[in-house]
C-alpha positions, 0 to 999 in steps of 0.5 A, a space after each residue: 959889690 953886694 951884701 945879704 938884706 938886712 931881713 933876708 940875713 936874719 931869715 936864713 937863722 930863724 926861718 920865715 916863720 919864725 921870723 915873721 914872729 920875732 918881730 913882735 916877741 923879741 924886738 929886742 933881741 932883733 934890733 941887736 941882730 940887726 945893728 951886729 949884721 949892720 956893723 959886720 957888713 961896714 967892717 967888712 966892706 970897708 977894706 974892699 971899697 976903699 981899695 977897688 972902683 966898684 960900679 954898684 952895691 948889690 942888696 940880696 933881700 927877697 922880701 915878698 911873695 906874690 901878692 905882697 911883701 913878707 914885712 909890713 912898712 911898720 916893721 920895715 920902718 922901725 927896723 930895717 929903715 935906720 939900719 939901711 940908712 947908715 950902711 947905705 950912707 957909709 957905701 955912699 962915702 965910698 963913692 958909690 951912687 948906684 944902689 940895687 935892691 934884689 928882690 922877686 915878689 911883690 915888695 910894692 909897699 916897701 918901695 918909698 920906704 926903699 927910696 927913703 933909705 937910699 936904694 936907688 934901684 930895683 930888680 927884678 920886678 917880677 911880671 907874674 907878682 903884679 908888677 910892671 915897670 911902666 906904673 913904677 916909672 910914672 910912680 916914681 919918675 926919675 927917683 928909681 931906676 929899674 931893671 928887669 920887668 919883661 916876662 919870662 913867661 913869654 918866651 916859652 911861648 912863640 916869636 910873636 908874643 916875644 916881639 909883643 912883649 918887648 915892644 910894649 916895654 923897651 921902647 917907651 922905657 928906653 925913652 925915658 931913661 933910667 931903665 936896664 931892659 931884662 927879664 924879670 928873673 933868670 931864663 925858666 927851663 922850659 924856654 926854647 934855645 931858639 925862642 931865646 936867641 930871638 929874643 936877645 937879637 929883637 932886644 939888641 935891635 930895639 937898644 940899637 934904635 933907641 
């Protein structure tokens, strides 16, 4: 099951822009937007997750852009954090452990704030932002999974800069646990078919080895 972030909700009514200002001319009126997104999401959850075993929650939030998040941590702390805190204790009663967090950019700021929260996991965590799935695991330890984190860009390149990429990451985070080996955002188009295939068969021998 999922649900849209509690700031990429309020961003798709107010714009980035407008947004980035409303924190700070109208916190009130954010905060009330904030509690009605957070009760919407528990009313409306609640009759699906009583009824179907869901495996994981899913939070769209797509809160940063390349070089940092598009909230400071005081923001995210006075607003976000509390709001996260209860909708993501009511899925918890709902037996579900597994907490993802859907973001491209560089968020790395927010992540303790996350953690805090209750997300338990992060994706996609986009190479191109600065991001690499090693530092977070020696960061964090055990207190984050992870999924994602292999370059896309490389396969637009060639077989062996693929078979590079992947055995820097797969093996050593596989090892360790806690760790979905994917790519760190969808397929770009100007992947080769061929260059894709082989990577899907060098990851299935290297999940295979582990």
């Amino acid at each position: 099951n999922a649900a849209f972030g509690l700031y990429s909700h309020p961003r798709r009514y107010l714009g980035t822009e407008n947004l980035s200002y409303a924190w700070y001319d109208y916190p009130d009126l954010m905060h009330e937007m904030l509690d009605f997104f957070t009760d919407f999401a528990i009313d409306t959850l609640r009759p699906w997750l009583q009824a179907v075993s869901c495996d994981y929650f899913n939070i769209f939030e797509d809160f940063a852009f390349k070089t940092g998040p598009l909230i400071s941590p005081a923001i995210f702390r006075e607003f976000l954090l509390p709001r996260y805190r209860r909708l993501l204790e009511f899925v918890r009663s709902c037996g579900i452990d597994i907490i993802w967090l859907d973001s491209d950019g560089n968020f790395d700021p927010l992540i303790p704030l996350l953690i805090e929260a209750g997300v338990t996991c992060i994706w996609p965590i986009e190479v191109a932002a600065g991001n690499d799935p090693r530092e977070l695991r020696r960061r964090y330890g055990r207190d984050l999974a992870l999924s994602g984190g292999i370059d896309k860009r490389e396969l637009a390149r060639d077989h062996h800069a693929i078979q590079v990429e992947l055995e820097a990451k797969i093996p050593p985070m596989l090892d360790q646990g806690g760790y979905i080996p994917t790519l760190d955002h969808t397929v770009p188009p100007d992947v080769p078919y061929d260059n894709f295939l082989y990577y899907l068969e060098l990851k299935k021998q290297m999940i295979g080895r582990a």
